[in-house]
N, C-alpha and C positions, 0 to 999 in steps of 0.2 A: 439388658432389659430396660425398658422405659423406665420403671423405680429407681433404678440407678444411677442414669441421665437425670433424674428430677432430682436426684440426692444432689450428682456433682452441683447441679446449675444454682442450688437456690445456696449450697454451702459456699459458692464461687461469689456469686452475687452477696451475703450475707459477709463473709470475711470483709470485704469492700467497701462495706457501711460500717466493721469495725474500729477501722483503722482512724478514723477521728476523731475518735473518744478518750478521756483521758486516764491515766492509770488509776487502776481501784481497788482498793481493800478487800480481802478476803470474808474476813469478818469484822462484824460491828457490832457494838452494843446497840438494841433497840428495844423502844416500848413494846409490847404485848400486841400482836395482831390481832385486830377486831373484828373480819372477817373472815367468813368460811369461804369451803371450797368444793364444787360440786366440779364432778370428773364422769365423763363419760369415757369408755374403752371397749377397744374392741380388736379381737387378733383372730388372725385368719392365714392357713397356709395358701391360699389363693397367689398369692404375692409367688411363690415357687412353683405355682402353676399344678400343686397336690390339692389330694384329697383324702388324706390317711391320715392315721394316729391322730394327736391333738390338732383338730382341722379347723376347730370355731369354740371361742369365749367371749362375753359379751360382759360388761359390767358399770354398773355404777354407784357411784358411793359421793357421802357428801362427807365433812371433816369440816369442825366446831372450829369457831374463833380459838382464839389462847384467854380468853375472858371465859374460861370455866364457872362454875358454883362454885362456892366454897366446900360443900358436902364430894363435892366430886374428886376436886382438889385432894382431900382430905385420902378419902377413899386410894384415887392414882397413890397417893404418898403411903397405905400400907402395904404396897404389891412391890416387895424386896428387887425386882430386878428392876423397877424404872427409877429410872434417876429423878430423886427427890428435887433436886435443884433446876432441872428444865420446865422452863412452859409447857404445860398440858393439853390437850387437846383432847376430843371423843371424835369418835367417828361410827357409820353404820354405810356397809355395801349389798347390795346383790347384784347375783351376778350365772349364769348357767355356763360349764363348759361340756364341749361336744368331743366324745371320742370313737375311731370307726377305725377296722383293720384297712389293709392295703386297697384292697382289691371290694369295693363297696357295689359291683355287681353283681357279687354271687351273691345267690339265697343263704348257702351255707358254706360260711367262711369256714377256712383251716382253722384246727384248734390249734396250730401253731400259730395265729396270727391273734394280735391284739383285738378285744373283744367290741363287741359294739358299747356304746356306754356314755352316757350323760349325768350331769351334776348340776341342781338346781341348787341354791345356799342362800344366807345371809349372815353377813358376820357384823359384830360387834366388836370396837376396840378401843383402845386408851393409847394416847401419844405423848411420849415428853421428849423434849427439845431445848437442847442447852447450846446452840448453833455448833457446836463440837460434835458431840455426840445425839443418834436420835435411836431412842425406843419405841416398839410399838407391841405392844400385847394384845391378842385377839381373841377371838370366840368363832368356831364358824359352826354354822349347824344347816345340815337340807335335807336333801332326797336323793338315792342314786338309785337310778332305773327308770321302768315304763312313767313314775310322775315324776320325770324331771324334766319331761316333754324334747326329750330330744328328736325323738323320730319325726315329731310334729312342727319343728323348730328348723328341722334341717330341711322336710318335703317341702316345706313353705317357700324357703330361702332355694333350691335348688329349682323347684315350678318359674319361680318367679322371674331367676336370670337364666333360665334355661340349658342349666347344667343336670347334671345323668341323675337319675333318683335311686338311691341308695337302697338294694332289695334285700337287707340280712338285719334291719332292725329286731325280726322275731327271735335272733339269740342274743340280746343284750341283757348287758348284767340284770336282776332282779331287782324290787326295791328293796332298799333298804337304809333307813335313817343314818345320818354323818353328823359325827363334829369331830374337829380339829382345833387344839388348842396352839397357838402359835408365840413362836417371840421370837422377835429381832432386832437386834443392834447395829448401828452402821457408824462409824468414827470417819468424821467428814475432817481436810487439811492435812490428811497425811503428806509432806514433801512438797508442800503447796506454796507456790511464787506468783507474781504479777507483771510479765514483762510488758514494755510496750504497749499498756492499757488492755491485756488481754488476762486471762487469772485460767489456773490450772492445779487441779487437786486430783487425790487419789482418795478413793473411800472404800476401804474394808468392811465387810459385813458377815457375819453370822448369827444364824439362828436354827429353831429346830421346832415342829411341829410332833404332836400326840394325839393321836386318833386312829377311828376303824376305817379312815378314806384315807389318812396319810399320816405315818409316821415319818420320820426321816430329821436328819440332821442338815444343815448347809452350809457352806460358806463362801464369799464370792470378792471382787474389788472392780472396783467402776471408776475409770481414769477419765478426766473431761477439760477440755478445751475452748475458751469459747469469753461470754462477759457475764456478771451477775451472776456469778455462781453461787452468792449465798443465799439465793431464791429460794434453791430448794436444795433436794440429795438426789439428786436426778432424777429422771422418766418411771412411773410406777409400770409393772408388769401384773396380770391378773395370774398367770402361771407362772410358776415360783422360779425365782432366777436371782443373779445379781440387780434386783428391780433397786426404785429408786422411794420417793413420798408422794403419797397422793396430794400434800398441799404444797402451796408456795409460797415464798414473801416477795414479788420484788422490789429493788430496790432503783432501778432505772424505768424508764417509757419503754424502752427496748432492750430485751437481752437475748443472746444466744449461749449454746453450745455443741460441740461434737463430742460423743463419749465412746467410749467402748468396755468390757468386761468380762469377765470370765467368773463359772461359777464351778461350785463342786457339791454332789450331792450323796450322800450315805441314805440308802434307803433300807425302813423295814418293813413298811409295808404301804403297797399303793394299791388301793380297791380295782382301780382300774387294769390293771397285770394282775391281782393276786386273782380278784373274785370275788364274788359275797362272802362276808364272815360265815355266816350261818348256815348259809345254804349252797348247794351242790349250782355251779355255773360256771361258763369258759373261762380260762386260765390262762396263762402263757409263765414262763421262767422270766422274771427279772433279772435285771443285772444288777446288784448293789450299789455300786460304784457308777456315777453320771455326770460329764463333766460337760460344760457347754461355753460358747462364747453369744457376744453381742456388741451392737455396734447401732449409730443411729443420732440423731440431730433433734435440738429442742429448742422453742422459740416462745417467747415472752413478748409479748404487746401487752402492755396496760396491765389489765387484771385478768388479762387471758395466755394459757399456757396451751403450745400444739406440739407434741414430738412426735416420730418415728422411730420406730426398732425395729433389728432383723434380729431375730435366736436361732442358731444353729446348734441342736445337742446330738452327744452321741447316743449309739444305740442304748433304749432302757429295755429291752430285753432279750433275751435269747433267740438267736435266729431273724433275727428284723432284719429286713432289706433298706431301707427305706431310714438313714439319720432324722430327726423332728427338725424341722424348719418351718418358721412363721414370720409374718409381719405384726406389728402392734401398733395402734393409731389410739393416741390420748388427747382427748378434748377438757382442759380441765379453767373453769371460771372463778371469777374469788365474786362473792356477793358480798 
């Protein structure tokens, strides 16, 4: 496919300008970053040529300096799971994602197939960062259903590039109010060296989400290849994966990297397979158990970050034809 071609050329090209830079430290001691970081994203199965299951998520979110308040500070340091001794940060996202069965022709999709279904949110969180390890604690709270404007969101987008309009909006899940409370850790320089002016770590991560849109456990490791690694924790994902941080520090004019990942997920319950809590609506059998990879390139100009992701997961639930596969495009800036 062309995305592929574009991947090889610019990772070909890019290795090419590495090679005359000089060897670099993993980590370093630094002052306190002053500015934030606004991140645009956006994923889309378009990239494998679908139009099923998670087919469209859109997001943006901005992330605080490390020059917190002192009341804030305070506050991060009595919440037992963040590491008291890393720089803090806040942050705030919104962001909708789009979910549709196989087959988005029918009026009336099989109830064995994954339901129509959209997620409008905004979430709220706290960051600490000891360049070793990073925590991040959330808040997420929206709308799942008719106001999360998905129907409205996708006729738009499908009129506009002149793709098929989707006729089974009328059985999508109902409304009904979400939160998810989240945490995740990631332990960045596992087995980590610097040959040759190039630097290569491994980052472990686990975390686990509580709510009536998403319970679930996870765990995942993101191997990277590339310069200025200690920028960030690699590429963020707006669907939950071996994702990476919405902000970055660099520490060069230019840095790259290539990464890849694998994650693992325990679910118990996902609104989008199970159904409304409360009320009677399409269903499908979940699979507990979901494991997935990724893979993708990320580049550092100045104060600007741009990567690429592809996700491939297996089936989440009973009877799916059709493994989740998507592209993810992050545009993220430091002010």
């Amino acid at each position: 496919m062309k995305t592929h071609k574009l991947f090889i050329m610019l990772l070909s090209t890019t290795l090419g300008m590495g090679t005359s830079f000089a060897a670099e430290p993993l980590t370093s001691d630094r002052e306190k970053d002053d500015k934030g970081i606004l991140s645009f994203s956006l994923e889309n199965d378009a990239v494998f040529d679908k139009d099923n299951n998670y087919t469209n998520g859109g997001r943006i979110s901005y992330i605080s300096p490390e020059t917190v308040p002192y009341w804030l500070e305070r506050t991060a340091n009595f919440i037992p799971i963040l590491d008291t001794a890393g720089n803090k940060r806040w942050g705030f996202a919104a962001g909708q994602n789009i979910y549709t069965p196989n087959d988005i022709s029918l009026k009336n999709p099989p109830l064995t197939d994954r339901p129509y279904a959209a997620w409008l949110y905004g979430t709220a969180m706290l960051i600490s960062d000891n360049t070793k390890t990073l925590d991040t604690f959330a808040v997420t709270a929206g709308m799942v259903g008719p106001s999360a404007l998905g129907e409205q969101v996708q006729d738009t987008v499908h009129t506009a590039i002149g793709y098929q309009q989707p006729q089974g909006w009328d059985h999508q899940l109902k409304d009904e109010p979400g939160i998810i409370v989240s945490y995740d850790r990631k332990w960045r320089g596992l087995y980590e060296f610097s040959p040759f002016g190039f630097g290569f770590d491994i980052t472990p991560s686990a975390g686990a989400n509580l709510g009536n849109v998403d319970t679930s456990a996870n765990v995942g490791l993101m191997a990277r290849f590339g310069r200025d690694l200690p920028s960030d924790y690699g590429p963020p994902l707006i669907e939950q994966g071996a994702s990476g941080s919405d902000f970055f520090v660099p520490t060069k004019k230019f840095g790259w990297y290539v990464f890849g990942g694998v994650e693992g997920k325990a679910v118990g319950r996902d609104i989008f397979l199970d159904g409304n809590t409360f009320r009677d609506s399409p269903s499908v059998d979940k699979n507990i158990l979901v494991g997935g990879v990724q893979g993708g390139i990320a580049f550092t100009f100045d104060d600007v970050r741009i990567s690429y992701t592809e996700v491939h997961r297996t089936n989440e639930y009973k009877g799916e034809t059709q493994p989740e596969e998507y592209g993810a495009i992050t545009v993220s800036i430091r002010l």
